[in-house]
Z-matrix of the N, CA and C atoms (Angstrom, degrees):
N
C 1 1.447
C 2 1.528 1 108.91
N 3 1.166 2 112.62 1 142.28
C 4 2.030 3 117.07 2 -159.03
C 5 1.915 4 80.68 3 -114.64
N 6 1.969 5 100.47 4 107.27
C 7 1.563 6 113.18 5 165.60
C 8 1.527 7 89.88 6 -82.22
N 9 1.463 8 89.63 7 130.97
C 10 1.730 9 108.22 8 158.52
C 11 1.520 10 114.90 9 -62.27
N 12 1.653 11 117.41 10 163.03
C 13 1.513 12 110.33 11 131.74
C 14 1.510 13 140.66 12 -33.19
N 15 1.340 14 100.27 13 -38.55
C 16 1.520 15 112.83 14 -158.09
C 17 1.693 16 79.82 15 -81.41
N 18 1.084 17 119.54 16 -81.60
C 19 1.906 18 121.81 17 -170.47
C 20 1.680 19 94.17 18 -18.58
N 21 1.550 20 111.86 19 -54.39
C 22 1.348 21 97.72 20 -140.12
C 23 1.674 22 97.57 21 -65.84
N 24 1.443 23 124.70 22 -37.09
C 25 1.269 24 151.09 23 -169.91
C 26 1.707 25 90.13 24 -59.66
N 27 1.764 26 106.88 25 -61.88
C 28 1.397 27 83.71 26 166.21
C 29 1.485 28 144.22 27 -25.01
N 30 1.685 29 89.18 28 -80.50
C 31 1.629 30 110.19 29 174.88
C 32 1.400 31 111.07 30 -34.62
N 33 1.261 32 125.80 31 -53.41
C 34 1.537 33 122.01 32 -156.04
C 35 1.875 34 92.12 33 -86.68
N 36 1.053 35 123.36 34 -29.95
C 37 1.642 36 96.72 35 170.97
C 38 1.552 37 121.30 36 -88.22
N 39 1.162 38 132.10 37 -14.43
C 40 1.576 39 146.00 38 120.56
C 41 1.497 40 98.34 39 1.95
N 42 0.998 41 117.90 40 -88.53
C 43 1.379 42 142.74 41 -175.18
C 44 1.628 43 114.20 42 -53.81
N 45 1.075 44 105.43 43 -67.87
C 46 1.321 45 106.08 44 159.72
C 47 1.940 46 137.97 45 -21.40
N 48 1.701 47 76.12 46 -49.73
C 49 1.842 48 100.48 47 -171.78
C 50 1.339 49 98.64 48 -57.54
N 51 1.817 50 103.80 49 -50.32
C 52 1.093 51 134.55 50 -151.02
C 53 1.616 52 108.25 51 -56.29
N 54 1.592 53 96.37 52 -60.20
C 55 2.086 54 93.72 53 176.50
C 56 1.386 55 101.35 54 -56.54
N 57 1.318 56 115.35 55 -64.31
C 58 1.811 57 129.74 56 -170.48
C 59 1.362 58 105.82 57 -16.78
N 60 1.176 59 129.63 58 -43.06
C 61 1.712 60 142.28 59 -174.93
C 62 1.885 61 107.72 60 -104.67
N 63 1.434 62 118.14 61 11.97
C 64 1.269 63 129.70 62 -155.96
C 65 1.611 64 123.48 63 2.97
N 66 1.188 65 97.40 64 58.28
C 67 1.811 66 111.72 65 177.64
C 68 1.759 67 92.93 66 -91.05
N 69 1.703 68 110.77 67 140.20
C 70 1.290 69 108.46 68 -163.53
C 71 2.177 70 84.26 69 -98.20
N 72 1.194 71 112.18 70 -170.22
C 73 1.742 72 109.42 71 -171.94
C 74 1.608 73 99.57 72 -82.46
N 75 1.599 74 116.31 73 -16.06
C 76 1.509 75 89.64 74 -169.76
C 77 1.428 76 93.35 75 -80.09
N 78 1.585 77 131.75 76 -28.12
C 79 1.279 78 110.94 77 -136.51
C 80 1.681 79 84.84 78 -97.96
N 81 1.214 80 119.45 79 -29.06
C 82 1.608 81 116.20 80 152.26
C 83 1.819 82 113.36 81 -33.89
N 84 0.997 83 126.40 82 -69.24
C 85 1.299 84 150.00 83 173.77
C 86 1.703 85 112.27 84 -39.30
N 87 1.541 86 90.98 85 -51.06
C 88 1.689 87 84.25 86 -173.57
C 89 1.816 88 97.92 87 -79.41
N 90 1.275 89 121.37 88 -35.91
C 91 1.514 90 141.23 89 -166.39
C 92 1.988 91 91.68 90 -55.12
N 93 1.622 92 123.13 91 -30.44
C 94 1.218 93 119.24 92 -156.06
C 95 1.534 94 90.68 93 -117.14
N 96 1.224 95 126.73 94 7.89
C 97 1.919 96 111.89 95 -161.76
C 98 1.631 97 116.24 96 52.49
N 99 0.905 98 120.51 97 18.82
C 100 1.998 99 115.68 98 155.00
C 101 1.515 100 110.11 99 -110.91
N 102 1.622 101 74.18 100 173.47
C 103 1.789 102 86.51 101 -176.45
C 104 1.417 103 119.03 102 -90.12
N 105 1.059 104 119.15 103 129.76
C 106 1.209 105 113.70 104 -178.96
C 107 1.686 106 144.97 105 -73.13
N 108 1.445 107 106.51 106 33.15
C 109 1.302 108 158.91 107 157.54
C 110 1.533 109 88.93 108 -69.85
N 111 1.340 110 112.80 109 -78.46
C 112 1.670 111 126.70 110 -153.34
C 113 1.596 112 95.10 111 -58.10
N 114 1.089 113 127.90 112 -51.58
C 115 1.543 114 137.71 113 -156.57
C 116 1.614 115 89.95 114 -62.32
N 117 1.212 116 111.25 115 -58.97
C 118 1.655 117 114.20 116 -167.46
C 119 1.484 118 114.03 117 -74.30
N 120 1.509 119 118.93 118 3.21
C 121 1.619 120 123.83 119 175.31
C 122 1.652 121 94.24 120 -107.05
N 123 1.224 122 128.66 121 -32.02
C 124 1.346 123 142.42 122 160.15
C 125 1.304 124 104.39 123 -31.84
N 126 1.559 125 129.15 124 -75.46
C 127 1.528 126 152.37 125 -138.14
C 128 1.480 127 81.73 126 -93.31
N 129 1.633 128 131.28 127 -46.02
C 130 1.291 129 112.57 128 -176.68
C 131 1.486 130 127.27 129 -47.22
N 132 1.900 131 96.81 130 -38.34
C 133 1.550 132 94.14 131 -157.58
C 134 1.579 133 119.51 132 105.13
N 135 1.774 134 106.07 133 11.01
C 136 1.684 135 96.11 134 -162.78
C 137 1.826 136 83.12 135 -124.37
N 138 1.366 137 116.93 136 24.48
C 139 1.552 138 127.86 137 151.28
C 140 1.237 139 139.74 138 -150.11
N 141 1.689 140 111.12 139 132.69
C 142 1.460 141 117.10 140 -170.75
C 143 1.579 142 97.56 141 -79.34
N 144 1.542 143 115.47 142 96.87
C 145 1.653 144 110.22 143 150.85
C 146 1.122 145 139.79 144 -51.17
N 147 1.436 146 134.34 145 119.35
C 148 1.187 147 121.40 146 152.65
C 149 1.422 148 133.05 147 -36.99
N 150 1.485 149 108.98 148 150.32
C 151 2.117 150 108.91 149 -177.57
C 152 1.998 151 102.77 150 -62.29
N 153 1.052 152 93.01 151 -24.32
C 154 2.004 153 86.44 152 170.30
C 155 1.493 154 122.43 153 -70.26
N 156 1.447 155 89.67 154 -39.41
C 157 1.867 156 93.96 155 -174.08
C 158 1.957 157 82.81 156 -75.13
N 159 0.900 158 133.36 157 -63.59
C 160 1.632 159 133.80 158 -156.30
C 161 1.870 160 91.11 159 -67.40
N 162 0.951 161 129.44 160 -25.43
C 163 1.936 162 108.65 161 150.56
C 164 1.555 163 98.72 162 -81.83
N 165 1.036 164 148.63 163 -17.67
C 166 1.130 165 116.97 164 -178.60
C 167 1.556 166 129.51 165 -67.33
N 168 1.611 167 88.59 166 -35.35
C 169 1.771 168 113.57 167 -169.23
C 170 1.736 169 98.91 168 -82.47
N 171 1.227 170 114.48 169 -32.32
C 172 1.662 171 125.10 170 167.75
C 173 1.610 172 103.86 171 -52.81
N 174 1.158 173 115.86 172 -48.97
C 175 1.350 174 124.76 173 166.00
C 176 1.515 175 117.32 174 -17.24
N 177 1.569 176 92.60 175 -89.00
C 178 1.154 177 121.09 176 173.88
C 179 1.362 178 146.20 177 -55.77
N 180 1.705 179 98.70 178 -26.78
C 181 1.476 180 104.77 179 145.86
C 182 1.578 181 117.61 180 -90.23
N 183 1.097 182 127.26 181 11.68
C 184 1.506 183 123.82 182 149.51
C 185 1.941 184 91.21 183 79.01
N 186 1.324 185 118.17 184 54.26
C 187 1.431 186 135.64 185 -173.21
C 188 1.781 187 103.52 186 -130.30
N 189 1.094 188 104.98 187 148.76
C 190 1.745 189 111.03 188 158.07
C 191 1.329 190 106.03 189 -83.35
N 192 1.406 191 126.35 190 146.14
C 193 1.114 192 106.57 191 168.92
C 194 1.196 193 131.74 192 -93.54
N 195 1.554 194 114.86 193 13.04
C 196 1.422 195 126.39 194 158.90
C 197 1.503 196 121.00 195 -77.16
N 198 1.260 197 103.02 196 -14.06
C 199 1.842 198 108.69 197 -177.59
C 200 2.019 199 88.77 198 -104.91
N 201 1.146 200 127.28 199 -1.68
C 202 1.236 201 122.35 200 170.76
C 203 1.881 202 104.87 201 -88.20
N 204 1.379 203 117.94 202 -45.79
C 205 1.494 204 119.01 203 157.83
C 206 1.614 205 125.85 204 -51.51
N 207 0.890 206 110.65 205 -52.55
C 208 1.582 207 122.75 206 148.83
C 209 1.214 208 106.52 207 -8.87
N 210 1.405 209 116.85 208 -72.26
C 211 1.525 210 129.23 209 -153.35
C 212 1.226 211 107.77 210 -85.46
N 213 1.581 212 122.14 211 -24.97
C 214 1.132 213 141.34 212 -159.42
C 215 1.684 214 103.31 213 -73.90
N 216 1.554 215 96.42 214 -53.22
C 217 1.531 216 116.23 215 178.45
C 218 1.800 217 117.21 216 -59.56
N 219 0.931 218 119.73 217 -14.64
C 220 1.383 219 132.09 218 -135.23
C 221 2.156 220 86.00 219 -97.61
C-alpha cells in the first residue's frame, strides 16, 4: 500500500494532538471504539484513513475536524 505525504503529515499531527491533551492511545482508542493496535499503526503512518475514521479520532481528541485541517495546512 503507497502512504502518501498527506497520511504521513496526517499521522504525525494525530499524534501530536494526541500527547498535547496527554490522552495515552488506549484511552484514545477506547474514547473512539478501536483497538488500540489500530491507533498506534495510525500514529506510525503505515495507514491511509478514511475521512470517518479521521472524524472519529477528531472525536476523541475533543477537536473539530476543521480546526484539525487547519493545522494540517499550516
Amino acid at each position: 500500500m503507497l502512504i502518501t505525504n498527506l497520511s504521513k503529515k496526517t499521522a504525525e499531527l494525530l499524534k501530536l494532538i494526541r500527547l498535547e491533551k496527554k490522552i495515552s492511545q488506549e484511552k484514545l482508542a477506547l474514547k473512539c471504539g478501536i483497538d488500540r493496535k489500530y491507533v498506534h499503526i495510525i500514529e506510525k503512518g503505515k495507514s491511509n484513513i478514511s475521512i470517518g475514521m479521521l472524524n472519529k479520532l477528531c472525536d476523541g481528541l475533543e477537536i473539530e475536524i476543521l480546526d484539525f485541517f487547519k493545522r494540517l495546512s499550516k
